[in-house]
PyMOL CGO cylinders between C-alpha atoms (Angstrom):
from pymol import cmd
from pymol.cgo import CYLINDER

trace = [
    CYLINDER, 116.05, -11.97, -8.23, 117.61, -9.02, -6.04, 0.3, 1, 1, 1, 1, 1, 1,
    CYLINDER, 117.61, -9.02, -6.04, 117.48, -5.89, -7.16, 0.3, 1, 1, 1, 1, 1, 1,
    CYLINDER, 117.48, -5.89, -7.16, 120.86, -3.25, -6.62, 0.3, 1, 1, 1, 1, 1, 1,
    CYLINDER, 120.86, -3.25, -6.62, 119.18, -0.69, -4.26, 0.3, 1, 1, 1, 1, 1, 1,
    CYLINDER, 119.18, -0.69, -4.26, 119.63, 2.03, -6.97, 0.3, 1, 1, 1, 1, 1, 1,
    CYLINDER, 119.63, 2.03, -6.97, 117.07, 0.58, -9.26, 0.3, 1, 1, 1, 1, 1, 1,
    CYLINDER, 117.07, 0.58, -9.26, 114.16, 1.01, -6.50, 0.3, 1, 1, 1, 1, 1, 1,
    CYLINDER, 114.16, 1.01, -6.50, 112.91, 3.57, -7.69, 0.3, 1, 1, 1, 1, 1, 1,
    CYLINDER, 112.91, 3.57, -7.69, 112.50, 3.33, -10.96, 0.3, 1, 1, 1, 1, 1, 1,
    CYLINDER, 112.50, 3.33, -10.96, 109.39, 2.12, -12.52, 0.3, 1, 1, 1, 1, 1, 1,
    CYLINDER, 109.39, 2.12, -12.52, 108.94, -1.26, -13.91, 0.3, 1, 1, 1, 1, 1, 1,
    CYLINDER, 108.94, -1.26, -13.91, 107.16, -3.08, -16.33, 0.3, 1, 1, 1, 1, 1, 1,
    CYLINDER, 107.16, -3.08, -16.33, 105.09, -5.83, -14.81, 0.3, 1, 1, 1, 1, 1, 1,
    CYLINDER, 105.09, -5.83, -14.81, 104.79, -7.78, -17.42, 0.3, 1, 1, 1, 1, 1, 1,
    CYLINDER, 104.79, -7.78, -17.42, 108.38, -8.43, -18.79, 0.3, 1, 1, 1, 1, 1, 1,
    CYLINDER, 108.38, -8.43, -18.79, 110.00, -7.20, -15.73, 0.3, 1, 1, 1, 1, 1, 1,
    CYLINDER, 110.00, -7.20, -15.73, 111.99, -4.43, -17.32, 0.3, 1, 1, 1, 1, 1, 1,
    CYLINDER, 111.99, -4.43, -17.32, 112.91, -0.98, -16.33, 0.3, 1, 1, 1, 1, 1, 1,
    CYLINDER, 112.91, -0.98, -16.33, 112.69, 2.73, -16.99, 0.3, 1, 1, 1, 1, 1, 1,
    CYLINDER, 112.69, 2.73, -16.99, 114.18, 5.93, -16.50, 0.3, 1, 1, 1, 1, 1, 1,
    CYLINDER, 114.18, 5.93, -16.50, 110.66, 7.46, -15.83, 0.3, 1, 1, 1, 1, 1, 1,
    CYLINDER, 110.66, 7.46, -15.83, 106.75, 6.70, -15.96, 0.3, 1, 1, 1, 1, 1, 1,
    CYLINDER, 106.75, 6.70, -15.96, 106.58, 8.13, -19.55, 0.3, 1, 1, 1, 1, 1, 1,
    CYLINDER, 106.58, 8.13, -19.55, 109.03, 5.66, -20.72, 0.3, 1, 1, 1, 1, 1, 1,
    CYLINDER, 109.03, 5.66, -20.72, 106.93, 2.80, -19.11, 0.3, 1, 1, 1, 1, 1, 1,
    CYLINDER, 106.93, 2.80, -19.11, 103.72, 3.61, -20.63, 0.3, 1, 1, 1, 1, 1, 1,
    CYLINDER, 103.72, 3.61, -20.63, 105.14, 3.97, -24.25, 0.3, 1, 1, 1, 1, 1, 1,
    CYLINDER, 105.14, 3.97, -24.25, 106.33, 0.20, -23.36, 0.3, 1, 1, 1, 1, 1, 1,
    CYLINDER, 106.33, 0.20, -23.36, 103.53, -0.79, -22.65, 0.3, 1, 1, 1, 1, 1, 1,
    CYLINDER, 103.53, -0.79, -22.65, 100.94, 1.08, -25.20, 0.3, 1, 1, 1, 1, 1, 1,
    CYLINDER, 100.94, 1.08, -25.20, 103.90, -0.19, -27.98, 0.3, 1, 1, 1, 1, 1, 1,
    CYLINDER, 103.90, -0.19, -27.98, 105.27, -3.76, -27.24, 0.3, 1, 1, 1, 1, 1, 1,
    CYLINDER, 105.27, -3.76, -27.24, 102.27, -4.98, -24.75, 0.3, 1, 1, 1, 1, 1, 1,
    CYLINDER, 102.27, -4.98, -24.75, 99.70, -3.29, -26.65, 0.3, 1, 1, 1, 1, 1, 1,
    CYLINDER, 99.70, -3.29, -26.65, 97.55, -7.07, -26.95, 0.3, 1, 1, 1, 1, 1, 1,
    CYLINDER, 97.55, -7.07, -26.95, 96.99, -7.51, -23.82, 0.3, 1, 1, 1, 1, 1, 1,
    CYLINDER, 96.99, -7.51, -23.82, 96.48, -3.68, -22.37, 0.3, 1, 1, 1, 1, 1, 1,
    CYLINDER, 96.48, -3.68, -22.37, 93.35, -3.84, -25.17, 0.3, 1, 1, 1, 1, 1, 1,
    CYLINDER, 93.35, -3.84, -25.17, 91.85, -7.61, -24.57, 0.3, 1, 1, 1, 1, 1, 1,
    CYLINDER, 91.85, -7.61, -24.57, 91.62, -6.72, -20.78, 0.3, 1, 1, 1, 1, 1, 1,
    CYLINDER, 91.62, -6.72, -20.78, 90.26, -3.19, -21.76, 0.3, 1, 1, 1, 1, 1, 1,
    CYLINDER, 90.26, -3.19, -21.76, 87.42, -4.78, -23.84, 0.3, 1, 1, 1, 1, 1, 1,
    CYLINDER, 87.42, -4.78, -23.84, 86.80, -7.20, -20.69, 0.3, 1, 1, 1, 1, 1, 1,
    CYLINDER, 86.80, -7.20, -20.69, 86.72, -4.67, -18.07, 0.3, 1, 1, 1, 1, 1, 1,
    CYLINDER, 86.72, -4.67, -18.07, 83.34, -5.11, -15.90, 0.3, 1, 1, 1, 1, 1, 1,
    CYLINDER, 83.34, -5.11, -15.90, 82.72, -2.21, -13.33, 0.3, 1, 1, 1, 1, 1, 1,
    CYLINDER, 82.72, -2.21, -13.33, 80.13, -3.47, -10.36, 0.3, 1, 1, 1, 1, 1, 1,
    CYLINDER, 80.13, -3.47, -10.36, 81.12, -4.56, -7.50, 0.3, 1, 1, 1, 1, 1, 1,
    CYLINDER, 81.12, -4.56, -7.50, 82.88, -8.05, -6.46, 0.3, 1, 1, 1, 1, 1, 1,
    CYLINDER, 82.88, -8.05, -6.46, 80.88, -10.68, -4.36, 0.3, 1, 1, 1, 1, 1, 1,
    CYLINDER, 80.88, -10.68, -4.36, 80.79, -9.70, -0.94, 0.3, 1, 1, 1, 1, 1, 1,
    CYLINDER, 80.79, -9.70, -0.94, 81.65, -6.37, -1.27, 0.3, 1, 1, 1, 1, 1, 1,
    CYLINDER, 81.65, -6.37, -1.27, 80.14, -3.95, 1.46, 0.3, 1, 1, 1, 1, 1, 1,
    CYLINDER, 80.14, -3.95, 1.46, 78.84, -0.69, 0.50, 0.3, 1, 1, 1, 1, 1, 1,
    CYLINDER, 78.84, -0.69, 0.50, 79.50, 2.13, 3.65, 0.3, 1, 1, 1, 1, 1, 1,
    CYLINDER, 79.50, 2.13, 3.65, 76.63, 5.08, 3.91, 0.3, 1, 1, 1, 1, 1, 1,
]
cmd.load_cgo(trace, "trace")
């Protein structure tokens, strides 16, 4: 799907592909009509680091 050049730069919901005027728009989308999946990845969020990551000193 091609986008008109106008649209660029708006944001855009990943998810169902829609867009918005602005960034407050987008996360009212997605805290209201994708609020299942925002909390099941919240609740599964691990914070260490990925195999084979390098650590710089």
């Amino acid at each position: 799907m091609v986008l008109p050049l106008v649209d660029e730069d708006k944001p855009k919901c990943f998810l169902c592909h829609e867009g918005f005027e602005n960034i407050e728009d987008l996360q009212n989308h997605q805290k209201t009509i994708h609020k299942e999946f925002f909390d099941f990845h919240e609740k599964n969020v691990r914070r260490e680091p990925a195999p084979g990551d390098v650590t710089v000193f």
